[in-house]
TIFIMI-59865 format. One record per residue (C-alpha): residue in one letter; x, y negated, z negated. Coordinates in nm, 3 decimals, padded with zeros to 5 digits. Last residue first. Layout:
+--------+---------+---------+---------+
! residu !    east !   north !      up !
+--------+---------+---------+---------+
!      A !       X !       Y !       Z !
...
+--------+---------+---------+---------+
END
This chain:
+--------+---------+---------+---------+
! residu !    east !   north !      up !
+--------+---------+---------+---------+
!      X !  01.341 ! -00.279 !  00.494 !
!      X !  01.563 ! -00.355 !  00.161 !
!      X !  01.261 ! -00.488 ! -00.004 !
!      X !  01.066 ! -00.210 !  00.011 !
!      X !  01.360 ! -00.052 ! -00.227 !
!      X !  01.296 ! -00.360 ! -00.463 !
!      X !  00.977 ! -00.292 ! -00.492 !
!      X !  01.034 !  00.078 ! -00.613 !
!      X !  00.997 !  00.385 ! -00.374 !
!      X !  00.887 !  00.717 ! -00.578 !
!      X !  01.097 !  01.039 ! -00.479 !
!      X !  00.810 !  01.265 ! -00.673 !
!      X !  01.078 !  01.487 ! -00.877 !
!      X !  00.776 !  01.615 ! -01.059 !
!      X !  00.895 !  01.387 ! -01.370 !
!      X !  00.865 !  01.125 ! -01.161 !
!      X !  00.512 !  01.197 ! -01.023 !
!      X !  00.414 !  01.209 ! -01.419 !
!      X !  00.586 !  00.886 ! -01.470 !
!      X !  00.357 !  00.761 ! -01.204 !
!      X !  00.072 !  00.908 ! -01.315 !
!      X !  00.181 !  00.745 ! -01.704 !
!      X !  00.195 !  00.389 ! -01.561 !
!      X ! -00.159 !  00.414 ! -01.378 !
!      X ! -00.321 !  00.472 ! -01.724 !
!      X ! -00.405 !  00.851 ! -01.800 !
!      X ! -00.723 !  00.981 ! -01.893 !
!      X ! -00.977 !  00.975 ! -01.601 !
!      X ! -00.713 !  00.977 ! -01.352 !
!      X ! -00.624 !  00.746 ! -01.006 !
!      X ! -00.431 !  00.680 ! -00.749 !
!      X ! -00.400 !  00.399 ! -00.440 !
!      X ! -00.166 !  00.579 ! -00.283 !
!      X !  00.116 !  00.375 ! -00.032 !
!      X !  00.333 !  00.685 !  00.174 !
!      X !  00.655 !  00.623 !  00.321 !
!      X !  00.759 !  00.932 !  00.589 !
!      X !  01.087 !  01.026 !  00.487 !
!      X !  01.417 !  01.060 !  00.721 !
!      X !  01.591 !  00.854 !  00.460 !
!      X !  01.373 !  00.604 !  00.425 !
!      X !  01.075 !  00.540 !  00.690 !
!      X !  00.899 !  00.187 !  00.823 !
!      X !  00.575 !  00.097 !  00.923 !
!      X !  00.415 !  00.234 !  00.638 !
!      X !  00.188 !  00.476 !  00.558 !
!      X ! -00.144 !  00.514 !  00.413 !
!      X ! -00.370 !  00.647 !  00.098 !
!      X ! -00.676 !  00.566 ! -00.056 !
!      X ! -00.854 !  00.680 ! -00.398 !
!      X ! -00.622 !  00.966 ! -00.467 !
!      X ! -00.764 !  01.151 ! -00.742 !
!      X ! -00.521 !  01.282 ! -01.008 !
!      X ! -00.615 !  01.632 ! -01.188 !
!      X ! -00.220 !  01.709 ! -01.249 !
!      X ! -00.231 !  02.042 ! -01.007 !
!      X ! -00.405 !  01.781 ! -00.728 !
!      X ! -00.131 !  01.528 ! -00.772 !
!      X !  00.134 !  01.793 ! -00.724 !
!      X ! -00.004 !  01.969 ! -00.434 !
!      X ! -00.103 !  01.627 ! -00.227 !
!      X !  00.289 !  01.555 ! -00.253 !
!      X !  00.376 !  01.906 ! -00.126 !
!      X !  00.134 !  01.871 !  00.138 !
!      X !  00.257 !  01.509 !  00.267 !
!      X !  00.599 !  01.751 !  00.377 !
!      X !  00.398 !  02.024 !  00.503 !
!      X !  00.571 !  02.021 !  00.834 !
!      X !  00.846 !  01.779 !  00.862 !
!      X !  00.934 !  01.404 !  00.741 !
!      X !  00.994 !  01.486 !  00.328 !
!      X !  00.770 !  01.188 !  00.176 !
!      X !  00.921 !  00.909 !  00.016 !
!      X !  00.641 !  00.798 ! -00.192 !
!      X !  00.457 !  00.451 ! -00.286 !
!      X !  00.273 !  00.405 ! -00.595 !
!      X !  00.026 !  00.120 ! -00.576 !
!      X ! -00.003 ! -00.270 ! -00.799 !
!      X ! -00.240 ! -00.529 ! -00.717 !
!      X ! -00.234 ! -00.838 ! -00.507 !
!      X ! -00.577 ! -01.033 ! -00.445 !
!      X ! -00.706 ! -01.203 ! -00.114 !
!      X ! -01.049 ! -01.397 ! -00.045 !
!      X ! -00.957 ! -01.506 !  00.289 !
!      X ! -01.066 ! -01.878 !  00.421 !
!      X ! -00.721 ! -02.013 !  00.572 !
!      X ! -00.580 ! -02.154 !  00.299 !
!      X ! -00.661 ! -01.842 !  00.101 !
!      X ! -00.432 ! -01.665 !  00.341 !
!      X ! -00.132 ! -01.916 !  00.380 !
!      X ! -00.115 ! -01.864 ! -00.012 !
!      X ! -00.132 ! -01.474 ! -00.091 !
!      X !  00.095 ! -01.437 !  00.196 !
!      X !  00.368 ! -01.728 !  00.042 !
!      X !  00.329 ! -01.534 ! -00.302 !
!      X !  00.393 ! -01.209 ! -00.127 !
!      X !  00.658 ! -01.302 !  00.082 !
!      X !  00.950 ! -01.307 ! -00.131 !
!      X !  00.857 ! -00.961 ! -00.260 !
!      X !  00.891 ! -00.792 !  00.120 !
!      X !  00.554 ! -00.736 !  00.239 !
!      X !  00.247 ! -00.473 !  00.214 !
!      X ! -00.104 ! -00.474 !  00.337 !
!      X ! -00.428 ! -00.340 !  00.257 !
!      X ! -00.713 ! -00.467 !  00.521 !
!      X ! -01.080 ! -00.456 !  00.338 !
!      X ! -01.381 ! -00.452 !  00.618 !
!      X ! -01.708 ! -00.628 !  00.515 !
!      X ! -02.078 ! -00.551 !  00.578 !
!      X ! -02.128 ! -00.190 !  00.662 !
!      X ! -01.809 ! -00.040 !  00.509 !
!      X ! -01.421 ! -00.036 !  00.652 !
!      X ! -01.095 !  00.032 !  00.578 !
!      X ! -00.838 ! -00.111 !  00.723 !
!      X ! -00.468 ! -00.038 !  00.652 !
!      X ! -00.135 ! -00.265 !  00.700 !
!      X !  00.201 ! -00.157 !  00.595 !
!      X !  00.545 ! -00.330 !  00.673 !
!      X !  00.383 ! -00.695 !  00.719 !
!      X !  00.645 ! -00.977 !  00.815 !
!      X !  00.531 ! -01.290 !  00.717 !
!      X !  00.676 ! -01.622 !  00.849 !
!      X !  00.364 ! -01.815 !  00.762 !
!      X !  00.222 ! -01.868 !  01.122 !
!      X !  00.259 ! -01.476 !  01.146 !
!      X !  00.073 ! -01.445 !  00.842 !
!      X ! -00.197 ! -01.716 !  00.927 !
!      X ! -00.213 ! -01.503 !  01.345 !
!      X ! -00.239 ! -01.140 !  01.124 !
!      X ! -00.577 ! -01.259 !  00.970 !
!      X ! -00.737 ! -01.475 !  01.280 !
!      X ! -00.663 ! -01.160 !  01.465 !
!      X ! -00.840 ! -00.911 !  01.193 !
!      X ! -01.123 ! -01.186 !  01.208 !
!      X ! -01.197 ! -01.171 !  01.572 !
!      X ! -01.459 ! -00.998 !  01.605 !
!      X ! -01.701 ! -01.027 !  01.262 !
!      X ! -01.726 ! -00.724 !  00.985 !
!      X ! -01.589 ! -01.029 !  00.733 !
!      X ! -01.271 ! -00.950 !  00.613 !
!      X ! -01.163 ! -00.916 !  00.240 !
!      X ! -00.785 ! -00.895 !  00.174 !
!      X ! -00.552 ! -00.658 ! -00.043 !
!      X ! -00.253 ! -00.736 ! -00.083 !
!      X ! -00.039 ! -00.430 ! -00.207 !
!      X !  00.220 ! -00.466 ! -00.457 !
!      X !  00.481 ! -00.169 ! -00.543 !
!      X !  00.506 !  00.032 ! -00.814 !
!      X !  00.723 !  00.247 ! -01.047 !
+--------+---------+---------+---------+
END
């Protein structure tokens, strides 16, 4: 189970993080999740919409100059209270998973924090960690789910 994540390339330049979130906000688009990372030449901002908006974010962006792809991350209800993101972190580090990048959105479920991973295993395809989370009683949040925020 997965959700989409655009993922856009910014130039390390002021100004550019505005220009970014002033084309989604001219769009209509209402981010849940955003996350920056950084390196010496170009930042990378993850975000997450609501399905209907992906296409139209993907669209108003490229218009406007950004490189921007969509691909696919777990996201995790995660018990809100003390070692709560621990018990996740437990079971992917018993199943040998690396987490590549991880952040949370806006919003919670349920009293749960919601956590995006970007995750990863030597042998096992992204479909089979997430069945392994399932099968770990890993609450993972489907697209439709993000939706409903």
């Amino acid at each position: 189970m997965f959700i989409t994540q655009i993922s856009v390339y910014l130039e390390n330049c002021k100004g550019t993080l505005r220009t970014l979130t002033k084309t989604l906000a001219e769009a209509g688009i209402d981010m849940l999740a955003l996350s920056i990372a950084d390196t010496t030449n170009f930042g990378i901002v993850r975000i997450v919409v609501r399905e209907a908006d992906i296409d139209k974010a993907i669209v108003a962006l490229r218009e406007n100059g950004f490189i921007a792809k969509t691909n696919h991350v777990v996201c995790a209800a995660v018990p809100n209270k003390p070692a709560g993101l621990d018990g996740l972190l437990s079971i992917i580090e018993a199943a040998n998973i690396s987490i590549e990048y991880m952040y949370s959105l806006y919003y919670s479920m349920d009293n749960k924090a919601l956590m995006v991973l970007r995750l990863s295993a030597e042998d096992m395809e992204k479909e089979q960690i997430a069945a392994l989370l399932a099968k770990e009683s890993v609450d993972l949040i489907s697209q439709a789910d993000i939706n409903k925020l």
